[in-house]
N, C-alpha and C positions, 0 to 999 in steps of 0.2 A: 395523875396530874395534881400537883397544890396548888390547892384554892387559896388569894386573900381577897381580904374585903375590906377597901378604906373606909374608915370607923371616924365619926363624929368623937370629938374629945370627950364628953361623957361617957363613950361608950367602949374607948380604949382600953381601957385596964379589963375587956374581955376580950382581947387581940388573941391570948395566948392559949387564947380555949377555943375561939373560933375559926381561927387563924390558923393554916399549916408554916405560913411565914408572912413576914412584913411588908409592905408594900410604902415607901416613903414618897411623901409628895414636896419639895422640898423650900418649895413658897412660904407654906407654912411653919416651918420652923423659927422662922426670925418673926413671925405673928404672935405665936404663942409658946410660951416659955412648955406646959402641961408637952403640949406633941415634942420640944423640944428632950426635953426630961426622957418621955416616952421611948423614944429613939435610940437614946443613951445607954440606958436600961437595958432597954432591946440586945444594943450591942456587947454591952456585960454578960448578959445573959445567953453569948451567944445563938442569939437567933439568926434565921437567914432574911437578907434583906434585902430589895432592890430597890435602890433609887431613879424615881424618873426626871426627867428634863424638864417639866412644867407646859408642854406645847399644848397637851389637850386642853390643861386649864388655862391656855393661853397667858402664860406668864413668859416672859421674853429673860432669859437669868445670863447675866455676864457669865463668861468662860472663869472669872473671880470669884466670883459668888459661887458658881456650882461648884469648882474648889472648895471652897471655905467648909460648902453641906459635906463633899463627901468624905473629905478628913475630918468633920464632927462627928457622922453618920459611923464613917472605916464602911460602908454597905458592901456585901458581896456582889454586885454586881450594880453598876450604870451606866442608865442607857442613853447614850450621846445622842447629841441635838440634832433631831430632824426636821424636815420641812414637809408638809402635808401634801400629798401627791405629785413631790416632787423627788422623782431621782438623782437627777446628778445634784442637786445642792445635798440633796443626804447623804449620797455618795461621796462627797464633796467635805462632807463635816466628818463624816467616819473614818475618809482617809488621815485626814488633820489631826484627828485622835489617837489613834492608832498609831501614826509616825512621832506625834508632838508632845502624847499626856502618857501615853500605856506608860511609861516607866516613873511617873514621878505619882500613879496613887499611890495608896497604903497598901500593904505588900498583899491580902487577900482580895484586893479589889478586880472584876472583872468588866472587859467595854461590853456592852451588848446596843448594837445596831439596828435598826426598824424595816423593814421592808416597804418601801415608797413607790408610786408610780403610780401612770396614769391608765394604767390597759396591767391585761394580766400579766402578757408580754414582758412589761418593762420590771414587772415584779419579779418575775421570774432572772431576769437579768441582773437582777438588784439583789437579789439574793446569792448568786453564783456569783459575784464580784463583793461580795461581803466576805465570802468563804475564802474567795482569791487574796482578800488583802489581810486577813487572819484572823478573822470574827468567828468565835464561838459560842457566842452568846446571840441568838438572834431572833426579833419580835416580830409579828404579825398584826397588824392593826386593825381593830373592828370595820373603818367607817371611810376604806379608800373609795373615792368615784371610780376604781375599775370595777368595783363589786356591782356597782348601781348600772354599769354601763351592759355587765356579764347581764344584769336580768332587769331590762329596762321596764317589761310591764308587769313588776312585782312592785308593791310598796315600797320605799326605801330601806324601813327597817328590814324588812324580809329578803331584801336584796343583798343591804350588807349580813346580814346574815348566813346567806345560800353562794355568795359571793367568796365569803372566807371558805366557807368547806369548801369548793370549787377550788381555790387555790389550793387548799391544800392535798385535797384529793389528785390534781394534776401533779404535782410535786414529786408526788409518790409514785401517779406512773406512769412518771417520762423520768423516773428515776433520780432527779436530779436533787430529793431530799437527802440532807446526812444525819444520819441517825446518832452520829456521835458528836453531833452538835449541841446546845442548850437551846430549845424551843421555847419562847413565850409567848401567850394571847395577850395583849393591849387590851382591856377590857371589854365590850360585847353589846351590839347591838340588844338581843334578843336571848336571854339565859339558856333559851332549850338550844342553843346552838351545840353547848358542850355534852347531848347527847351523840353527836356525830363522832365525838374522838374517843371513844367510850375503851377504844384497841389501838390507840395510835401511843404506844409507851411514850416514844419519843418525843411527843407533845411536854414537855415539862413541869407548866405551870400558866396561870392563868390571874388577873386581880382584877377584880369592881366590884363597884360601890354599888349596882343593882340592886340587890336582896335589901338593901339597909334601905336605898332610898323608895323602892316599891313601897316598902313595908313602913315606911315611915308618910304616906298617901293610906294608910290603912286597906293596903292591897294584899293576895297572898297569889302565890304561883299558885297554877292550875296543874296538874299532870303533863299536858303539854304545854306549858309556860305559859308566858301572855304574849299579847299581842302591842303593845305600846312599851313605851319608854320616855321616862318624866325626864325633863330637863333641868331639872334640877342636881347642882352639883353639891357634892359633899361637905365642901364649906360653909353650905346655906345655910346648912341642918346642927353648925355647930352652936349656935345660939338657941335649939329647940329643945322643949320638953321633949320627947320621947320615949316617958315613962307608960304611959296608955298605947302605946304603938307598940311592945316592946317582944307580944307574944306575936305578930305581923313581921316582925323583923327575923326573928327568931326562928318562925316557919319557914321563911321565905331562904336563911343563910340553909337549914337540915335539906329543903327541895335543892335548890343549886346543887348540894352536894352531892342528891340522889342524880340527876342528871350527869355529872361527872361519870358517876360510877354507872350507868347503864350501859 
């Protein structure tokens, strides 16, 4: 599985060390010229890159706007506008994409689609009709309410956590996973989560900002991870020193990666 980890602007120019590939957030590029730049580069340097749709950081982007990002970006892959534990509007945006934009990105660009719903059920639904309308690129998201609903007297993070492997563990056997599909994680309640796919090849790829922002709380993961999760988002932290934090961050990005690999 590759790991990325959205990185505060000072701490970019170690993307390509820490980083199996790029993770674009695309809010910020018309903030800051530096991530602008960054991006750029990225794509000179042929790196791989997914651009997101802005919904976790709640950023609402015209169907113009995320044009504009993705032919600046050229990103290998973006993943069209969903709606939080909602199906048919995601269903609903992915069909629109897929009939209305697939032919006018930039020639390497690919859609990749989210899987939404309120129950595991509709997930599962939302994902066999991703595949029926021609998605090959397709996300899993840490923090649906089916996960909370699967295990209602677990904490929430531990819910959406035990929640995702749940799905995807069913996936696999009621068959209806395709392994020749592109698999990605939407970032992660709980880091030890990605101890569970330790043998799922087909799992792709995965990105958050966990490790940076733990460690940037001067926190470090434990052998079996932690147990909370700061709310603090990535953008917060682009204003901070984080030169004293820096061996906390550091640890925190080498553990994630031990977990991947168990």
């Amino acid at each position: 599985m590759k790991v990325s980890h959205e990185l505060p602007i000072e701490l970019l120019h170690y993307s390509y060390k820490w980083n199996d590939y790029d993770y674009c957030l695309p809010h910020l590029i018309d903030k800051y010229d530096r991530y602008r730049l960054y991006f750029q580069k990225a794509r000179l340097d042929k790196r791989f890159i997914i651009c997101d749709n802005g919904l976790f950081e709640g950023v609402k982007h015209t169907t113009e706007d995320l044009f504009d990002k993705i032919w600046l970006v050229k990103p290998n892959v973006f993943v069209v506008p969903d709606e939080w534990n909602d199906s048919t509007a995601t269903l609903r945006n992915a069909k629109h994409w897929m009939t209305n934009y697939k032919d006018k990105l930039p020639e390497n660009t690919n859609l990749m689609a989210v899987c939404q719903g309120k129950t595991i059920g509709e997930l599962f639904s939302t994902y066999q009709t991703l595949i029926d309308i021609g998605y090959r690129y397709i996300a899993f998201n840490h923090s649906s309410i089916a996960y909370i609903d699967k295990y209602p007297n677990h904490p929430p993070l531990l819910a959406q956590m035990y929640g995702r492997i749940e799905l995807i563990r069913m996936l696999i056997e009621k068959d209806i996973v395709r392994k020749d599909v592109y698999h990605h994680l939407l970032g992660c309640s709980l880091p030890q989560e990605m101890m569970a796919y330790s043998d799922f090849e087909w799992i792709n790829s995965v990105d958050t900002s966990n490790p940076i922002i733990v460690g940037s709380e001067g926190v470090r993961y434990g052998e079996n991870g932690i147990e909370h999760k700061p709310k603090t988002k990535i953008e917060e932290l682009f204003d901070v020193n984080l030169e004293d934090k820096m061996e906390d961050i550091i640890f925190n990005i080498n553990k994630f990666k031990s977990y991947v690999r168990k």
